[in-house]
N, C-alpha and C positions, 0 to 999 in steps of 0.2 A: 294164281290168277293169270301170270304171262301163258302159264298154259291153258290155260281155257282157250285164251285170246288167239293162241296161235291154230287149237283146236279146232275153233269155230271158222276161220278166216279158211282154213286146210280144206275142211268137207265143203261151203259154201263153192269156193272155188272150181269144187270137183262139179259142179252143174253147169261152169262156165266154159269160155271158149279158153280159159288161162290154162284150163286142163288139158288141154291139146299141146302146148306149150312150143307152137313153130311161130312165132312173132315176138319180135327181140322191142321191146317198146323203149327200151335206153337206150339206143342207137339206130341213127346216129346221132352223133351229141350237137345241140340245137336246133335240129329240123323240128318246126312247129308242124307238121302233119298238114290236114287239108283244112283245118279252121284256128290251129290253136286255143290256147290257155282261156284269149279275152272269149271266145267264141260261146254261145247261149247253148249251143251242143254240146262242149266240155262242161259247161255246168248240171245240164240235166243231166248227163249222161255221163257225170261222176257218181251221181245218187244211187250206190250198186241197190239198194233195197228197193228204192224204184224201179228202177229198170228192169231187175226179175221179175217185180210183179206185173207191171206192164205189160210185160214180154209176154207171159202167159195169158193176159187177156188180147192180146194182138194175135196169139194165135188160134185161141176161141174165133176172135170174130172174121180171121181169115179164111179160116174154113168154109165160112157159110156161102163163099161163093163159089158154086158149083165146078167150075172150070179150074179153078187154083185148088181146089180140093181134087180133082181127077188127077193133076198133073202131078200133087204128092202120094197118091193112092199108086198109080201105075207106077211112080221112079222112084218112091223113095222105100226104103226098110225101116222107118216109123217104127211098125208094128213089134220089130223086134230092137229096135233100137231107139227108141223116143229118148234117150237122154244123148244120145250122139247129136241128134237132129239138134237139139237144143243147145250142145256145146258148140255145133257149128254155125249156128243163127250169132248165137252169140259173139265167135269170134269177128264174124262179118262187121255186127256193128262196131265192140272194141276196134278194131282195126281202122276200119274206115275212121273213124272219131278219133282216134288216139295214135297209131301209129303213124310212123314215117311217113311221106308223100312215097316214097318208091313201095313200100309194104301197102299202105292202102291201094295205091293202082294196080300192085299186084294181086290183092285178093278179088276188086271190080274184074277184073279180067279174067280170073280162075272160076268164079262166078258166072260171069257172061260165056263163056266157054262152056260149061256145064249147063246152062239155058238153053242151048244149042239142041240138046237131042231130048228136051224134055219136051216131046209134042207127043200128039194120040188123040182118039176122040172119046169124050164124056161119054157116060149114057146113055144121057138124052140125044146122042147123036152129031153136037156141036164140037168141031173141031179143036183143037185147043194148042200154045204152045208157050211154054214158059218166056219167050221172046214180043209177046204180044204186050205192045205196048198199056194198052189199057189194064190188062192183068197185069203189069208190073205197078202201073199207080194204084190200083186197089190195095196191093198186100201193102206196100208202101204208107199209102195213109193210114191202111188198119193198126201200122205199127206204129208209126209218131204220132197221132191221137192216140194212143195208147199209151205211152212215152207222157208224153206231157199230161194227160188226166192221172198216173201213176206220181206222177213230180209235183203236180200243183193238192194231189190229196197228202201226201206222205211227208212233202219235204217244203213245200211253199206255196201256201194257199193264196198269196197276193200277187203270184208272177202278172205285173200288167198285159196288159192282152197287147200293146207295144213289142215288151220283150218275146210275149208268147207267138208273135208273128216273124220277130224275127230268128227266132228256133228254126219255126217251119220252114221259110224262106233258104234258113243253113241248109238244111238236112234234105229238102228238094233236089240239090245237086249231086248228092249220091244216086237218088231215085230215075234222076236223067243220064246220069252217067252209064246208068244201069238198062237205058233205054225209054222210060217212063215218059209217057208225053203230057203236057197240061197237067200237071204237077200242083194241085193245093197247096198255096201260100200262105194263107193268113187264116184265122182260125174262124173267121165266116166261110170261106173257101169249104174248108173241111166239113163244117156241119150241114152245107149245100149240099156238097159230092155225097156224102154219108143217106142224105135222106133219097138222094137220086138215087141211089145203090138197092136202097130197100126192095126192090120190085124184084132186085138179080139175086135175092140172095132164099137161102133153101136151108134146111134143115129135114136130112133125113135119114135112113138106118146109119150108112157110112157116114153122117157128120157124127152123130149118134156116137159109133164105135172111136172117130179120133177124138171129140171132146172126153169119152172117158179116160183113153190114153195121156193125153194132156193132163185131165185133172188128176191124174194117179201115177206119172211117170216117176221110175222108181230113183232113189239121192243115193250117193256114195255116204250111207251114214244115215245112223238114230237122229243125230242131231238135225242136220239136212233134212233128213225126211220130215220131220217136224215142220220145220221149214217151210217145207214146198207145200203140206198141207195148210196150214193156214195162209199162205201165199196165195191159195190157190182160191180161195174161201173171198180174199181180197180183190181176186183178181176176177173174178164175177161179177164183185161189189161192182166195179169198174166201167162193166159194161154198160153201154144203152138200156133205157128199159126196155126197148122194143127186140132188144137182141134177146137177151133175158127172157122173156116171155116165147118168144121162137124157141128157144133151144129148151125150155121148162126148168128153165132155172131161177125159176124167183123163190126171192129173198123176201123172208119177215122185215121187219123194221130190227125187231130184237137180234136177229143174224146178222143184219148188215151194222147195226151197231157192234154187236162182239167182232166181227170181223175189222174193222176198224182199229177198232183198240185195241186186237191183238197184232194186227199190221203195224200199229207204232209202236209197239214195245217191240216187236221183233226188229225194225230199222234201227228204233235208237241203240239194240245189241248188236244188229251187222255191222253199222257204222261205228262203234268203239270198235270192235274188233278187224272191222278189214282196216289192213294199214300198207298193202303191198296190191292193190286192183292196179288195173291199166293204165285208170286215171293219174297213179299214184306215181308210175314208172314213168309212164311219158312227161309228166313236168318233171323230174328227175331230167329228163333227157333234156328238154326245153332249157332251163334252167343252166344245164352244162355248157354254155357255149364255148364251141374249140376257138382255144388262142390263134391269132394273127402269127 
């Protein structure tokens, strides 16, 4: 059984940012990071089976905006690389959330850096650059409303809309830090911005081509790969209807029901088995406070 345990926690991993393995989350001993332990961002954002699935429906629906899709189409190697893209998203948030204060400002930065030469013009003609503040809050909310609809389905379906504001509120500051201006706060904020958004957003051959990469991007592992497909199955569930219907991805009742139930059996198995996430390490670190 400890091997299964270590099995499953092993391949999981390998789709995360832990697989890159350059962020030391045990040191130094006591830095609470940028929010700490009490903070409503180490709680969601302990929930590793949320979080993946989340994350895949954050990037369904970031796509559909033309300009944030142009600017991963022209800079990024996706196409050959869709589970890189994915370890590296991921390390951004682990880090930001869980790491040191010097490791977090260091990855914002390395980040911000590389936003720098990510410009060129869309299709349509409209110029674009990973620097522009309002395309940093779109990908931004596409991703913490994702985040939190992946937490309050999966792992707490009574999070008060109280604490659920003050999540948002947390995790804003990364998005500013990052450049992001007017930043949704509270989760009427969000479903405001989201419906104003609806006009900007598109769906066409190229979202086409990266939604099926997303939903098919290949796992280090049988197991894994299991994984990601019903994650993936989950992580649709997720979405808006109106998203959902744009990209032609509706769901039965009956699908979105199995997809459910198999979304919580598979957290309540990632959750026995991960015992070493980020979250795991950094209160390890927290916890260690260096003697006087």
């Amino acid at each position: 059984m400890e091997f299964i345990r270590r099995r499953i926690e092993q391949q999981i991993f390998g789709l995360t940012g832990l697989a890159l393995n350059n962020i030391d989350y045990e040191h130094p001993r006591g830095d609470p990071g940028l929010f700490g332990p009490g903070s409503l961002c180490w709680r969601i954002h302990s929930d590793f089976p949320s979080m993946l699935c989340g994350g895949i429906s954050a990037l369904i629906l970031q796509m559909m905006h033309p300009l944030a899709l142009a600017g991963v189409w022209d800079h990024s190697n996706f196409r050959e690389d869709m589970l890189g893209r994915l370890r590296r998203t991921s390390q951004f948030i682990a880090a930001t959330t869980f790491a040191s204060t010097a490791d977090a400002q260091r990855l914002n930065e390395r980040v911000r850096a590389i936003h720098t030469t990510v410009v060129g013009v869309a299709p349509d003609g409209r110029p674009y650059s990973a620097e522009d503040p309002e395309l940093l809050t779109w990908v931004h909310v596409a991703e913490v409303r994702s985040f939190l609809a992946a937490y309050m389905r999966y792992r707490d379906p009574f999070l008060s809309e109280t604490d659920q504001n003050r999540y948002l509120d947390e995790v804003a500051r990364v998005a500013e830090a990052l450049g992001a201006e007017e930043v949704p706060r509270t989760r009427h904020q969000v479903d405001a911005y989201l419906e104003r958004m609806r006009p900007s957003l598109l769906y066409d051959e190229r979202t086409s081509e990266v939604l099926s990469l997303v939903l098919s991007a290949p796992a280090p592992g049988r197991m894994a790969d299991l994984a990601r497909s019903l994650m993936s199955k989950a992580a649709v569930d997720l979405l808006p209807d109106w998203v959902r219907s744009m990209n032609g991805l509706e769901q039965s009742a009956v699908q979105r029901a199995a997809a459910r139930s198999g979304m919580h059996a598979l957290a309540r198995t990632l959750r026995w088995s991960i015992r070493n996430g980020a979250s795991n390490r950094a209160l390890r670190r927290v916890r260690n406070t260096p003697s006087a």
